[in-house]
C-alpha positions in Angstrom: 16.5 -22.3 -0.1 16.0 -26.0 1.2 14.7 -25.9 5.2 17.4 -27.1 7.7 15.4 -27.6 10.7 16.5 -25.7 14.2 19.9 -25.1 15.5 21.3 -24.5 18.8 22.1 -21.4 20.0 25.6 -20.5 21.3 25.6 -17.0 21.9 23.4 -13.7 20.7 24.0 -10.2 21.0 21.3 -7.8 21.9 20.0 -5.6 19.7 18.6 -1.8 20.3 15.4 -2.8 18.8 15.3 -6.2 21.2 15.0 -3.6 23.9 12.5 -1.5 22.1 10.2 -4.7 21.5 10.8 -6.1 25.7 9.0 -2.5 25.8 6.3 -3.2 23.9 5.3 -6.4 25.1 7.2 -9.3 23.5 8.1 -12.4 25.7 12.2 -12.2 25.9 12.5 -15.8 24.1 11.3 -13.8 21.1 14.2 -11.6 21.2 17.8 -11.7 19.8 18.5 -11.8 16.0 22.2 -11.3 16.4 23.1 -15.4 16.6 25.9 -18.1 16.7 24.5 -21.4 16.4 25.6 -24.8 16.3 24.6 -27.1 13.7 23.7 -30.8 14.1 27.0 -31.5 13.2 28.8 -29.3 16.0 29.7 -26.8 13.5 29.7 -23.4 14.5 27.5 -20.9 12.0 26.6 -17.3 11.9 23.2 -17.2 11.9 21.1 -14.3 9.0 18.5 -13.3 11.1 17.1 -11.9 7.1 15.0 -14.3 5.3 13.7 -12.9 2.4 10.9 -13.7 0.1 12.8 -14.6 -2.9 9.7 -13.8 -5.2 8.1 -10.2 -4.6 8.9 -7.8 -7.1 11.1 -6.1 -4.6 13.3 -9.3 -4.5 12.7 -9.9 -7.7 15.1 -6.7 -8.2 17.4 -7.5 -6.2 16.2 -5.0 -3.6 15.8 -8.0 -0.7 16.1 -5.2 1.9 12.6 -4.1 0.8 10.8 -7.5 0.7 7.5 -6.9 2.6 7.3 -11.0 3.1 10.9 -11.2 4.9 10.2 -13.3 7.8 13.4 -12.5 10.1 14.0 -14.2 13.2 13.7 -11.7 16.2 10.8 -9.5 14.6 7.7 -11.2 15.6 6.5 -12.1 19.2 6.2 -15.9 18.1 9.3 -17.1 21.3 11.3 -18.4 18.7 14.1 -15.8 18.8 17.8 -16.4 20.1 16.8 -15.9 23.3 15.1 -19.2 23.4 18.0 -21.2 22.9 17.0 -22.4 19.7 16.1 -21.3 16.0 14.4 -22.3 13.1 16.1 -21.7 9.8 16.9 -22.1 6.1 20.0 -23.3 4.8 20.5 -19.8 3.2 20.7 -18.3 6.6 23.9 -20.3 7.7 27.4 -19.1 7.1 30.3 -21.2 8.5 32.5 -19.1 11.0 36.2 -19.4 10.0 38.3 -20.7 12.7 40.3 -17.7 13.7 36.7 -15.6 15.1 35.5 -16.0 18.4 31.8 -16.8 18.6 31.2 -14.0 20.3 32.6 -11.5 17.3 31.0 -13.2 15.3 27.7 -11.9 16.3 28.6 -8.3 15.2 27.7 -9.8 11.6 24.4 -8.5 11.4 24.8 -5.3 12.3 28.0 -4.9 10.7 26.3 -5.5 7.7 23.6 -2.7 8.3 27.1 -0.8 8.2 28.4 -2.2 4.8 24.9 -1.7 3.5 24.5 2.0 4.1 28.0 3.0 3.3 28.0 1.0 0.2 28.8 3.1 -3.0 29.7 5.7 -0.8 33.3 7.3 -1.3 35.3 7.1 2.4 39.1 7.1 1.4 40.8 10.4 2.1 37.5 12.2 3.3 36.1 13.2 6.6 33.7 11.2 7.9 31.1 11.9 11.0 29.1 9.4 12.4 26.8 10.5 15.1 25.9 8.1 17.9 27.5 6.2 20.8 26.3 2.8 20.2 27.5 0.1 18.6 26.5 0.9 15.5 28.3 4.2 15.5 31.0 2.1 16.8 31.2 -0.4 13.7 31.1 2.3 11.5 34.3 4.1 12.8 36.1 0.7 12.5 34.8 0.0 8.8 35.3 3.8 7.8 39.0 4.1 9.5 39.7 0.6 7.2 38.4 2.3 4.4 41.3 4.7 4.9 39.2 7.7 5.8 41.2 11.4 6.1 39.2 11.6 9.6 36.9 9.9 11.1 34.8 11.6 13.9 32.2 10.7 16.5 29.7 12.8 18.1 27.5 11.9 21.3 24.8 13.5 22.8 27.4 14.5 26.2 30.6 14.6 27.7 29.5 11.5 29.5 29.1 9.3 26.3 32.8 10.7 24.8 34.9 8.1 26.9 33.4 5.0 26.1 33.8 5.8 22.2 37.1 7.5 21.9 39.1 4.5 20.9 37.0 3.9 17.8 37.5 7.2 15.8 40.5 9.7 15.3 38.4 12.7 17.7 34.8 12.7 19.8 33.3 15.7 20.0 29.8 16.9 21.9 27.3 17.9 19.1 27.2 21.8 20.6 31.1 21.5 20.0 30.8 20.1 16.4 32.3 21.6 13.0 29.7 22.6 10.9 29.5 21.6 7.6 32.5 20.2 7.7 31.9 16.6 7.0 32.0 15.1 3.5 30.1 12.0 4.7 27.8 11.6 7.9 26.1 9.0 8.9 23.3 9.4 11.5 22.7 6.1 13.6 21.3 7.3 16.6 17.3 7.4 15.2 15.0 7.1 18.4 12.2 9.5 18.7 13.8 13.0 18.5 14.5 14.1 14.8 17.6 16.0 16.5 20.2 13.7 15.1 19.2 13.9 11.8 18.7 17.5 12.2 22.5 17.9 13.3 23.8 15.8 10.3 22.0 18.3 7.9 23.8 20.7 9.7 26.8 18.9 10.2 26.9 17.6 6.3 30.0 19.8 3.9 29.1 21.0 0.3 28.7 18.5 -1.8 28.8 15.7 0.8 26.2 12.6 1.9 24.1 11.8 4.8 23.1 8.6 5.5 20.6 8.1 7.9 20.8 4.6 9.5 19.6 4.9 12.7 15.6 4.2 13.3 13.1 6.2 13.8 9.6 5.9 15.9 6.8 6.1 13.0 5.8 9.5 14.3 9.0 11.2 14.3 9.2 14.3 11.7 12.0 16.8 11.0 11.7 20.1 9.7 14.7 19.7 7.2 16.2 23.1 6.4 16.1 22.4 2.6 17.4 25.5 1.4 21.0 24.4 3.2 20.7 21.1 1.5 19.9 22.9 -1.9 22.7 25.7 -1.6 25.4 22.9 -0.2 24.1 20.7 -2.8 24.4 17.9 -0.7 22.3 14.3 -0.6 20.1 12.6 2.0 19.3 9.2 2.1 17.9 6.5 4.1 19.4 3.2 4.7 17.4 -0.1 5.5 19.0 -3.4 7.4 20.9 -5.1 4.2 21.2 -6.9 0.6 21.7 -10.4 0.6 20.9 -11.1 -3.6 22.4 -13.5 -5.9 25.3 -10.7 -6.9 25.8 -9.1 -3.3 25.7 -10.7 0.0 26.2 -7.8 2.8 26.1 -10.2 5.8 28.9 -13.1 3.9 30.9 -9.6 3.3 30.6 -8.8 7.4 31.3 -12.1 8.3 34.7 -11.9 6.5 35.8 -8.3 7.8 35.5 -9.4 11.3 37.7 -12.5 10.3 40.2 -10.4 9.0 41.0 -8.3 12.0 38.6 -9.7 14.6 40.8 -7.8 17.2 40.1 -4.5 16.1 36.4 -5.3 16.3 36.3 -6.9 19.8 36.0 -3.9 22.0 33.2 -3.2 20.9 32.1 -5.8 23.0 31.6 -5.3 26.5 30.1 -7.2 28.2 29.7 -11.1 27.7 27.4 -12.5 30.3 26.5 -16.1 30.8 23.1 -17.6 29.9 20.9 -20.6 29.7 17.7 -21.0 27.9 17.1 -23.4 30.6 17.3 -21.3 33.7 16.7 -17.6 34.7 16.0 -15.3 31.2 18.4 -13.2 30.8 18.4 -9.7 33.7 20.1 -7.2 31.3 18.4 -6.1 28.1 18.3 -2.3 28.8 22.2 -0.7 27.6 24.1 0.5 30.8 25.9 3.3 31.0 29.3 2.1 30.1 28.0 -0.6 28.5 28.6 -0.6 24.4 27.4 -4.3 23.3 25.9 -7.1 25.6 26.7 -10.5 23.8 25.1 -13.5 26.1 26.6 -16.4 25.6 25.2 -19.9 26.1 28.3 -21.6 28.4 26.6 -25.4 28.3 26.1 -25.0 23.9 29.8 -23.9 23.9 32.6 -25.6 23.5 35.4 -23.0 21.7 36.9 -19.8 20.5 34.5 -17.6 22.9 37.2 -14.3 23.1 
């Protein structure tokens, strides 16, 4: 991949793990990996925050996802993220939007493709699918798995209080003390965090025979005390799933970027709120997610021009 310099950036979508890193330290203009930019030409690009290696042995096998040199944008505390109104980037990394997906949309590429990624290979028509969580990457999975013409697609949350703000997304939400038990022929856990509760409950949740995928991340520490005699008697599979493949033979993010084009309405609510932002001025008061708040996408008014909503 030839270098293409720095591009402008129109609008970026925070991330759970931006959050995580404010926490820790970084300086906010290292944040946000979920980017429109515009090129030097005015044309509007999804930006891959991925940029791997291209010659470890992981990427070697086509396994970018597991290239130990990949030097995404948003990861290190360098103030070159999307929050600082500009970033640096390959050619490789830019993916014309088509004309019919707002900017702001468009942002849901990367973690859309975190979706595709985990749920690849995975049969969804005409079973029942959970996915445990209340964020947007629960969210995104509803929408992709409902697509996939899925028999039933179910949400849990944590509480009562989380069920409103996710019931348009999936057929049902239910509590997790109110959840079938293994009833689910596919579950995907993308809540992670620093409890192994959620991926206790999909074990629990999971049907004979059936998947978990566990999406969501973990703190380093975190350790569950599987109950591998249910997983051995239901004969059912666990797996982990790490951000995406981007190879010469499977491009998760290009294959994102063309779902939300398809239907970009059905995607849109999960987006809510859009504020405005200028790398020039204040940095940007709301990182933290609020309680009805799904996805935060700021967007850059003075760097755009069209197709915002």
């Amino acid at each position: 991949m030839s270098a293409a310099g720095q591009i402008e950036v129109v609008a970026v979508g925070v991330c759970g793990s931006d959050v995580q890193r404010l926490r820790a330290g970084f300086d906010v203009r290292s944040l946000g990996h979920e980017v429109v930019g515009r090129g030097p030409d005015g044309q509007l690009l999804a930006v891959r925050p991925l940029n791997p290696c291209r010659s470890c042995p992981a990427c070697a096998r086509g396994w970018t996802e597991q290239c130990p040199n990949d030097a995404s944008i948003g990861r290190f505390d360098t103030r070159d993220g999307g929050f600082s109104g500009r970033v640096r980037v390959t050619s490789g990394q830019l993916y014309p939007i088509p004309e019919r997906l707002p900017v702001t949309v468009a942002t849901l590429a990367d973690p859309l493709a975190c979706v595709l990624h985990a749920l690849h290979d995975i049969a969804i028509e005409g079973v029942n699918v959970l996915i445990i969580g209340d964020g947007p990457l629960a969210a995104l999975a509803a929408i992709h798995a409902r697509h996939r013409a899925a028999a039933q697609v179910t949400i849990v949350v944590k509480d009562g209080g989380r069920t409103e703000r996710m019931s348009g997304f999936a057929d049902s939400v239910a509590t997790a003390d109110a959840m079938a038990e293994a009833q689910y022929d596919v579950v995907l856990e993308s809540v992670g965090g620093i409890s192994s509760e959620p991926i206790l409950t999909a074990v629990t949740a999971v049907a004979p025979l059936g998947q978990v995928v566990a999406l969501g991340v973990y703190a380093p520490n975190v350790a569950a005390g599987i109950p591998v005699r249910t997983l051995l008697e239901k004969e059912s599979s666990l797996r982990g799933s790490k951000a995406y493949r981007v190879n010469d033979d499977r491009d998760d993010f290009a294959a994102a970027l063309d779902l939300l084009a398809i239907d970009p309405r059905a995607y849109a609510p999960v987006i809510t709120s859009t504020p405005s932002w200028s790398p020039h001025g204040p940095q940007p008061p709301v990182l933290e997610r609020r309680t009805h708040t799904l996805k935060i996408v700021y967007v850059n008014e003075p760097a755009t021009a069209r197709r915002l909503t």
